[in-house]
C-alpha positions as CSV (number, residue, x, y, z in Angstrom):
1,X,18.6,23.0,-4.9
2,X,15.0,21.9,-4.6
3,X,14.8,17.8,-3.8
4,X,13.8,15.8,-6.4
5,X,10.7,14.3,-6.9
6,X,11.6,10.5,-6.6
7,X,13.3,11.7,-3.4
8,X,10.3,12.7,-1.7
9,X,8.5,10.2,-3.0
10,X,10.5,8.0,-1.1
11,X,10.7,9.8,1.9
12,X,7.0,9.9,2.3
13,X,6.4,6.3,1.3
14,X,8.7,5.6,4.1
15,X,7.0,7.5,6.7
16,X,3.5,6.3,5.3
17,X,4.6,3.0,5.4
18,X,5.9,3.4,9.2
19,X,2.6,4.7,10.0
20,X,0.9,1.5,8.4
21,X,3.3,-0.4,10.7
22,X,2.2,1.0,13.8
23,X,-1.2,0.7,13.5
24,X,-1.7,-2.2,11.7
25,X,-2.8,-5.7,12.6
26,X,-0.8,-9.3,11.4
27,X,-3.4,-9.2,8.1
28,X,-2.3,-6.0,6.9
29,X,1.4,-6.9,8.1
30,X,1.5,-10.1,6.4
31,X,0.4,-8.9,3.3
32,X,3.3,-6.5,3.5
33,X,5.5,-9.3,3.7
34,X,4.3,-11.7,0.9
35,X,4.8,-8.3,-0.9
36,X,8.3,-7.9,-0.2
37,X,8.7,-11.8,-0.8
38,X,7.7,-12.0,-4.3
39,X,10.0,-9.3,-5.8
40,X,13.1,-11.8,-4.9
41,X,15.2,-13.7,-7.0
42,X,13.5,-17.3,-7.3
43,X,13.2,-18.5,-10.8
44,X,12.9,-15.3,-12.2
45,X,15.8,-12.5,-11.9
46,X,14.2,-9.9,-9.3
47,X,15.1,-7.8,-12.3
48,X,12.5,-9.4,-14.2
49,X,10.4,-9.2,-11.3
50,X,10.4,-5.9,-10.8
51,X,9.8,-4.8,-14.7
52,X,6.6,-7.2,-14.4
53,X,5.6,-5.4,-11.6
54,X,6.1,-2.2,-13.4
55,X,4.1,-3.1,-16.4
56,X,1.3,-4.1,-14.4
57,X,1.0,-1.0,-12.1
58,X,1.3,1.0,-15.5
59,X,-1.3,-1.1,-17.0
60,X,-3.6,-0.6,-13.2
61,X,-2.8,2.9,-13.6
62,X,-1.1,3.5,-9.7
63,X,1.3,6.3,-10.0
64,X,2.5,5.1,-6.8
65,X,3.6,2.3,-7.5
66,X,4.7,2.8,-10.9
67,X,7.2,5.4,-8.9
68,X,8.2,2.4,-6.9
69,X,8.8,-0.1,-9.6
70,X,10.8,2.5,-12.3
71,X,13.2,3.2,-8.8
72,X,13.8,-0.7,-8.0
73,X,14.5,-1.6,-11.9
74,X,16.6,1.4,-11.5
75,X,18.3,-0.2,-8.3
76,X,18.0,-3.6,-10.3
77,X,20.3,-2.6,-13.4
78,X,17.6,-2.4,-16.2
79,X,19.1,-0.9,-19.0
80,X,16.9,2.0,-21.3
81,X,16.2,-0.2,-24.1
82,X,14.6,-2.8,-21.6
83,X,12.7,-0.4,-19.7
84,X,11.0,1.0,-23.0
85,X,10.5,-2.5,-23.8
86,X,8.4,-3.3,-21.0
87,X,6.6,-0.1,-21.2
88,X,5.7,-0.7,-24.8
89,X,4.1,-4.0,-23.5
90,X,2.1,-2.1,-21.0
91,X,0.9,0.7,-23.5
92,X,-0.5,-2.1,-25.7
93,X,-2.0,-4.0,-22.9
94,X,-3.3,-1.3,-21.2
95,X,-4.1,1.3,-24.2
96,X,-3.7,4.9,-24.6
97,X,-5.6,5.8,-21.3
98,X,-2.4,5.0,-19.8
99,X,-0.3,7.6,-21.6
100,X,-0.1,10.0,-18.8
101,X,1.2,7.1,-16.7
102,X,4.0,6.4,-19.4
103,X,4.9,9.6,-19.1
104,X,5.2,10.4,-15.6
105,X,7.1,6.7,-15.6
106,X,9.7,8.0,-18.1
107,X,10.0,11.4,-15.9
108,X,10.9,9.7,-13.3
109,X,13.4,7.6,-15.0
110,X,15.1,10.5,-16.5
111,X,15.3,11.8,-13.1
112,X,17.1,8.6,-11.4
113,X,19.5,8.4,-14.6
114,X,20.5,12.5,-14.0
115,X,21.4,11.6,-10.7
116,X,23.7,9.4,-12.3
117,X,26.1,12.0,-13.3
């Protein structure tokens, strides 16, 4: 069976991101960090965190990080009707340019949730 999309996605953000680490310097490093910071539990679920983040890479238009986003609020529990939720929000923020997005987001949601079974 062929892997699955969100699988290599991962795989190569991983070894991208390794690469990043062993070339760059404390800037790029610490950036990383604040990054990885942000997206915890604090006054906001990292739930909630993590679907804000979605909407705005939707709304930015970065299939990358859409990807990444759509797999954590998968890790984090969101539930389908609050996943179309927040992508509704980011359709009407960001218009219908970002269709193709929405769509490639919902692929890969459909994807995680087959796994599922």
């Amino acid at each position: 069976m062929p892997e699955k999309k969100i699988r290599k996605f991962q795989k190569e953000r991983e070894r991208l991101n390794q690469i990043v680490m062993k070339y760059g310097g404390t800037s790029i490093k610490r950036f990383y960090s604040i990054d990885s910071q942000v997206y915890k539990a604090g006054a906001l679920p990292a739930k909630t965190k993590e679907l804000l983040g979605l909407v705005a890479s939707l709304v930015l238009r970065c299939d990358d990080c859409v990807k990444y986003h759509i797999i954590r609020c998968h890790e984090e529990k969101v539930r389908d009707d609050e996943l179309d939720e927040a992508l509704a929000i980011a359709l009407v923020v960001g218009g219908s340019i970002t269709i193709p997005h929405l769509r490639r987001a919902f692929d890969a949601w459909d994807e995680l949730k087959s796994e599922e079974k």
